[in-house]
N, C-alpha and C positions, 0 to 999 in steps of 0.2 A: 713628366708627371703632370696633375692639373686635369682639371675636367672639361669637359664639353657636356653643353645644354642638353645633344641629343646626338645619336650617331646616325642611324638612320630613320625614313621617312615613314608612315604610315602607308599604307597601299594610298593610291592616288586618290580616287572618289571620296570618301569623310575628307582626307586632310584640302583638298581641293574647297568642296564645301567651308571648312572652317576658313580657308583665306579670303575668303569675301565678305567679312568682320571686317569695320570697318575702324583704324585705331581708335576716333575720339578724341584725340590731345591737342588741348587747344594752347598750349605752350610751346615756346622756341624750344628748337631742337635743341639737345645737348645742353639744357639750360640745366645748371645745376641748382640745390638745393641756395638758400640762403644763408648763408654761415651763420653756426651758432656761436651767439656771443657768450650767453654761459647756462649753465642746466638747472632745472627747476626742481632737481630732488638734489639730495646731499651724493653728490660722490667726488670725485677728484680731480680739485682743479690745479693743479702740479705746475701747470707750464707757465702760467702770470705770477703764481706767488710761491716758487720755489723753496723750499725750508734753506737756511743758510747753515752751512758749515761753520765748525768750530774757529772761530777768531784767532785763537792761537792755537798755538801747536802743542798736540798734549802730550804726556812725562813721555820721554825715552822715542819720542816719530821721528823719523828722520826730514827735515826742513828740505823741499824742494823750491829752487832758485827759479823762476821765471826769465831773469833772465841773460839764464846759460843755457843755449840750445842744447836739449838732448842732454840732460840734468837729468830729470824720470827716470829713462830707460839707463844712464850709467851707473844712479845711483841702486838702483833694485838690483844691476847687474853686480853691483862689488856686494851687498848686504846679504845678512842670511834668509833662510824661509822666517815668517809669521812677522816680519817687518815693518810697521804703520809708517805709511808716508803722506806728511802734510803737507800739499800744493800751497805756496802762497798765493794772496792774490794776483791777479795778472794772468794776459795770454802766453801758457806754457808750449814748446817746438818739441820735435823731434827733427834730430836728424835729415839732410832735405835729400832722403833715398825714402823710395819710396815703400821699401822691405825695413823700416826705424823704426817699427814697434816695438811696443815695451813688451817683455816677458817674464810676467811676474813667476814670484816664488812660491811655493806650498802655504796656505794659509797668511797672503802678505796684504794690506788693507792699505786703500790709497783714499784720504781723505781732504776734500777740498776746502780751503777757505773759500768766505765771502769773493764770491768775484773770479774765480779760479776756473781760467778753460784750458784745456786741452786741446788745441788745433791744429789739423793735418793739412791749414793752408793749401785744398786741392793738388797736395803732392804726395805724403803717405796713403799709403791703401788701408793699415790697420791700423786701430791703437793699444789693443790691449789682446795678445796673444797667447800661443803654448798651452800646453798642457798642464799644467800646476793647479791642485786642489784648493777648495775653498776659498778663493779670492773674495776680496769685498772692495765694490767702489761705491764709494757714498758722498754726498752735494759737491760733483763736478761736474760739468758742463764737458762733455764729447763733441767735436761739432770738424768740417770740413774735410773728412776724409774720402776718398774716392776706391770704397771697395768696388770689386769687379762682379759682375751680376751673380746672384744668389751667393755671393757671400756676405761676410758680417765683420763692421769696425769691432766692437767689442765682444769680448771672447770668443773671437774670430774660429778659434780651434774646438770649439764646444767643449770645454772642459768639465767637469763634473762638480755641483756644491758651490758655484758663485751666487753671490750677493750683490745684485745692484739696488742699492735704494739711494730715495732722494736724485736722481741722477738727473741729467737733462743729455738726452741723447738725440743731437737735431742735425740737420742740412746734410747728411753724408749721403754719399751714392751707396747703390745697395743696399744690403739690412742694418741698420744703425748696432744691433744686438742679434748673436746668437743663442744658443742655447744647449746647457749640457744636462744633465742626473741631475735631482734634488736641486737646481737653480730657483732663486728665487727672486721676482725683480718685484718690488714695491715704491710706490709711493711715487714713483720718476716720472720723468717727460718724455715720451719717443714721439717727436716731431719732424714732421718733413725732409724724412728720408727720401731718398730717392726710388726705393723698392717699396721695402717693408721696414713697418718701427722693428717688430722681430721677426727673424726667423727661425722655428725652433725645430732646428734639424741634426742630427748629429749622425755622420756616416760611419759605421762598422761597430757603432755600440749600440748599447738599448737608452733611450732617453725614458727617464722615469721620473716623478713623483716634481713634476714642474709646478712651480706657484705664479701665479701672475696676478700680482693685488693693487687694488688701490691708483693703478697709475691714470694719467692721463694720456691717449693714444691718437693721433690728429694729423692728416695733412700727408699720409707717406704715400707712398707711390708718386710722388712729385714727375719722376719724368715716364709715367704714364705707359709701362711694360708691354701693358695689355696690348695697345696699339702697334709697337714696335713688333710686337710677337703674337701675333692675333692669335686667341686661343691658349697661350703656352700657360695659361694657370699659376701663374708664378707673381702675384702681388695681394695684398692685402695690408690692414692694421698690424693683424699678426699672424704668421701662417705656421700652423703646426704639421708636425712629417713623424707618424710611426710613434707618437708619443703617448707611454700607457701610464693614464693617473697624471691629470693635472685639474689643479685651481684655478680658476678665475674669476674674478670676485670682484666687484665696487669699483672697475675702471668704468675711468669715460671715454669711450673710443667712436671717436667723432672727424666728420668733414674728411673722412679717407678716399682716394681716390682710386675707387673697387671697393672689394667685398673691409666689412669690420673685421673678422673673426673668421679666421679660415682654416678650418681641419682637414688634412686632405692625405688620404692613403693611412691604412690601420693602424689609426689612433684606437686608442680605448680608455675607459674610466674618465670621462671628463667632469663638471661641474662647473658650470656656465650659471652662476648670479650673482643679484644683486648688481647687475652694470645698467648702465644705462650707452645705449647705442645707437646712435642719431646722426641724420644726414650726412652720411657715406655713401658714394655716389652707388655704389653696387649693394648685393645682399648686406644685410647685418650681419647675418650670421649664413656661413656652409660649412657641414657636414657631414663631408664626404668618404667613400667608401673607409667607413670606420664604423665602430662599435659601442654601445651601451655611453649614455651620457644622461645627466640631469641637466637640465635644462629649466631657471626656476625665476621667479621675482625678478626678472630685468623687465627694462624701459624702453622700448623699443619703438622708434619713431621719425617720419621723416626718410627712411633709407631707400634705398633703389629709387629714385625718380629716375635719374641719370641713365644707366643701362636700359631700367627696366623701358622709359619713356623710349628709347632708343630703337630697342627691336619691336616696341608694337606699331611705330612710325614702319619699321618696315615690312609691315602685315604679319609679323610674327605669328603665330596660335598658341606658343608654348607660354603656360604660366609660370614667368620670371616671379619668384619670389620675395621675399622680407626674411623668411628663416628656409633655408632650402636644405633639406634632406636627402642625398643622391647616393644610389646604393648603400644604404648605412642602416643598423638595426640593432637590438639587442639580441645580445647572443650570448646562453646561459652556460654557453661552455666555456667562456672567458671569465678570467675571473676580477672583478668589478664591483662598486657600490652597488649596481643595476644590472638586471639581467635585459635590460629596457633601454629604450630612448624613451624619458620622460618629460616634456613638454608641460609645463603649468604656473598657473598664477604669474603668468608675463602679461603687461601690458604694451598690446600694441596700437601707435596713432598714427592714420593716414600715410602708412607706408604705399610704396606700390604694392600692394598684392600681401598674401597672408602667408601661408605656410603649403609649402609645396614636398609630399613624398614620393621621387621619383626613382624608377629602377631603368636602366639602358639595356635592355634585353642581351645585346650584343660583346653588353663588357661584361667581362668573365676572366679567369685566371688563364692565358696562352692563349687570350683570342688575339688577334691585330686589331682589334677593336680597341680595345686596354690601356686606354691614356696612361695608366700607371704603369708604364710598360718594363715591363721584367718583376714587377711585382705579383705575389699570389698572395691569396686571402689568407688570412692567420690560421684558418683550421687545415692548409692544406701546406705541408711547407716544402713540398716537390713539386715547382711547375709542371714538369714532364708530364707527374700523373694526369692533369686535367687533361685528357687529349682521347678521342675512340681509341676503341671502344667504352672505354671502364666510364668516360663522363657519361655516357648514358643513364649507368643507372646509378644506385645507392651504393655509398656514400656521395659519391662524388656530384652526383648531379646536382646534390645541395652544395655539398662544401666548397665545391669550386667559383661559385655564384656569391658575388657582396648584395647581400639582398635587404631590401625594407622592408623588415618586418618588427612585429613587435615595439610599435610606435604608438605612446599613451598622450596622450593631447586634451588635457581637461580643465576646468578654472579660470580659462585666461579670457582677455578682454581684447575685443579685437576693433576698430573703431575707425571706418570711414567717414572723409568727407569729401567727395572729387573736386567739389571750387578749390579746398586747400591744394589737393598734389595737383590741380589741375588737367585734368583729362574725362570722360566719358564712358570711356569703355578699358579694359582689358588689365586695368589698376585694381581688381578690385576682387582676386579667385583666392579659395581653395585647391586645395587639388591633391589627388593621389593617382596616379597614372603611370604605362609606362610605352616603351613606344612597340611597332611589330617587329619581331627577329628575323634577322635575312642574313645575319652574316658572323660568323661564315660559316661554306656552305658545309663542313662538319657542324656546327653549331646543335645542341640538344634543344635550345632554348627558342628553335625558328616559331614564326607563327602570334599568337595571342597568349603562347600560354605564361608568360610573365606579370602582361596584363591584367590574367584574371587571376593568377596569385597574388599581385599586392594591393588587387581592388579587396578582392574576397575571403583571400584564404590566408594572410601572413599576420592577422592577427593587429592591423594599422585601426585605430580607432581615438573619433574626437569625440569627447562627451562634457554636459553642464560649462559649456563654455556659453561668453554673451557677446552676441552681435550688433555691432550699433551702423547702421546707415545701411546701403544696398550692397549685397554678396553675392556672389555667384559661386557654383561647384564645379570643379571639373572629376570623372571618373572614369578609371581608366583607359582614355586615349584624349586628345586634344580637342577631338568633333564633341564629345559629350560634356555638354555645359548643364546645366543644373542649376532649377533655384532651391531653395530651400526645402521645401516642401519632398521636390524629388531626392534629394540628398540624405532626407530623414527616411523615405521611405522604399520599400523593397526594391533592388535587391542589395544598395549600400547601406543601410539601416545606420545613418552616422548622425553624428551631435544629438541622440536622444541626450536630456535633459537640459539641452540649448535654447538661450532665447535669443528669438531675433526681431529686432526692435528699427524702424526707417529712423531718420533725421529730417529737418528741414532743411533742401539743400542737397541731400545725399543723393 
């Protein structure tokens, strides 16, 4: 699963033309962002001033010994469900097998004193497993576990109705946290994991009605997947998979190495505010082939230098984004807060680049094109069907397609200045585009004609938004740049009641 920028190329001649753009970046390659020391609006700074656990252990918990290795996992193993276990202080073990996870019981709460870790001393892969409902872990400290790629130390098994708050979930390989139904994580630290702070995937069930508040999110992809696996889409802050109806609210998801916030294959019902999202080396935020989201009041700033500077160093033409949209739209046949992707009242500062809605002509439901592959879109749930004849025409020829449409973009504040991200050119688009279809060679979708669906006809529209410093458009393919003036007028008719205002500097 995981996306790719573009699958295939433009006919030669424009996309030829657009590579003699020349990048402008007058910064060291691969220079990242400058670490943020701490945020200038109110959200959550979790990981320097962690809330402390209860000092003692309250009526009827069961007192966990520090130090009796593999204390935790015995004692939840002899006690009944609904349980409270208090960590004393001190570094708590497991077991030194590296299958010595604890598996808690139905509704069992494991509560950490002042000072209380939990560590997998790079020999456990899990800490906190199984299947059992309603779990709650609150101010303990997770830290050195070595899960194995796209899995998760805690609630390793995506269980349903957990609770972590106050946590501090740091340094493990792979995802520090997964994710089940009704989970809720507030308030905690997902720190410098090795993947992802979350992953919130759960295979063979429906992941619903997720919360993600308040925490601070910082540092994960530590060993850098992207590289390893050029393309494989598998890292971020947090990366959601198939999950319909979640929260996420007042984190601060920062200094991640890739994208902040990563949506990726039908997701639907999301609600993205009130965060503040800063210099992470990739997008803030994607997207992808998923469904209906608000999108409101975050902080958006500083993000993509890193990638973005990366591929225009190597004459790229595609507008890497700050909020990237990739096959994704509102769709009134799901049911959702939104029949919409609604985009507003966000502020963005000197990120690279704005907000980009793209569609991959080629990806579709049974194409080999289909990074999400074995996946079909939500309105179609027989792969088979998508295939000739019947994708030709209606229904199919809609509903097999993750299309952008129905994207409202109004209110927000978008705010250049190239001295700060430092560069000249290719830092600095809109964009709604998609690329030409050629493959394959059943394909319905060959040609331009996707192109001029999500330039024209899918109902994508940015309006009374404010521009501050120098912008550019792009529409409908990667050759067509745009300045304002063209952008506003026929035949994209976009940002009517927009103002766009220079800088000094800009």
């Amino acid at each position: 699963m995981g996306m790719k920028w573009r699958h295939r190329a433009w006919p030669a001649a424009p996309l030829a033309l657009a590579l003699l753009a020349a990048t402008g970046c007058d910064s060291t390659p691969g220079a990242r962002p400058e670490p943020t020391a701490k945020p200038s609006t109110s959200v959550a700074r979790v990981c320097a001033r962690p809330s402390p656990g209860p000092a003692k252990a309250p009526t009827g918990a069961v007192t966990v010994d520090p130090a009796v290795r593999g204390d935790l996992a015995a004692k939840t193993k002899s006690s009944p469900p609904h349980t409270t276990f208090w960590l004393r202080p001190g570094r708590h073990r497991l077991a030194p097998d590296r299958y010595a996870q604890v598996i808690p019981k139905e509704g069992n709460i494991y509560l950490g004193a002042p000072g209380a870790v939990l560590d997998g001393r790079r020999t456990n892969q899990y800490a906190f497993g199984g299947t059992a409902r309603d779990v709650s872990i609150r101010h303990l400290t997770v830290q050195g576990f070595v899960a194995p790629h796209d899995e998760g130390v805690v609630n390793h098994d995506s269980a349903d109705g957990w609770v972590i708050e106050h946590a501090t979930i740091q340094n493990n390989s792979g995802a520090g946290l997964m994710a089940g139904a009704g989970q809720q994580v507030r308030a905690s630290c997902l720190r410098d994991n090795g993947q992802y702070g979350m992953n919130a995937y759960k295979g063979g069930g429906p992941l619903r009605g997720l919360v993600v508040e308040g925490n601070e999110i910082t540092g994960n992809n530590k060993d850098d997947w992207e590289r390893k696996r050029p393309g494989c889409g598998c890292t971020g802050g947090v990366k959601f998979w198939a999950v319909d109806g979640a929260d996420i609210r007042g984190n601060w998801v920062h200094d991640n190495r890739g994208a902040g916030l990563w949506a990726d294959t039908n997701n639907n019902d999301f609600l993205i505010e009130g965060n503040l999202i800063e210099a992470n080396d990739g997008a803030a935020l994607i997207y992808e082939t998923s469904y209906n989201a608000v999108i409101r009041k975050n902080t958006i700033r500083r993000n993509n230098w890193v990638e973005g500077r990366k591929y225009a160093e190597r004459g790229d033409t595609f507008p890497f984004a700050t909020v990237y949209l990739s096959e994704s739209g509102g769709e009134p046949r799901l049911r959702a807060r939104t029949n919409k992707i609604k985009i507003y009242r966000n502020v963005l500062e000197n990120n690279w680049s704005g907000i980009t809605l793209w569609e991959n002509a080629d990806r579709f439901c049974n194409s080999p094109a289909n990074t999400s592959s074995g996946d079909c879109t939500l309105l179609v749930k027989d792969t088979d069907r998508c295939a000739q004849p019947a994708i030709a025409t209606a229904p199919l020829y809609a509903d097999c397609r993750w299309k952008t449409q129905r994207v409202d973009i109004h209110d927000n504040r978008f705010t250049l200045d190239k001295s700060v991200v430092g560069c000249t050119a290719k830092c600095d688009r809109m964009a709604v585009l998609a690329n030409y279809g050629s493959y394959p060679d059943w394909s319905p979708y060959q040609g331009e004609r996707v192109a001029e669906a999500i330039t024209t006809e899918q109902d994508n529209r940015w309006h009374d938004n404010v521009y501050i410093g120098t912008w550019k458009f792009v529409a409908h393919d990667p050759s067509r740049i745009l300045d304002s003036g063209q952008w506003q007028g026929t035949p994209y008719r976009q940002d009517a009641g927009s103002t766009f205002r220079a800088r000094n500097g800009g």
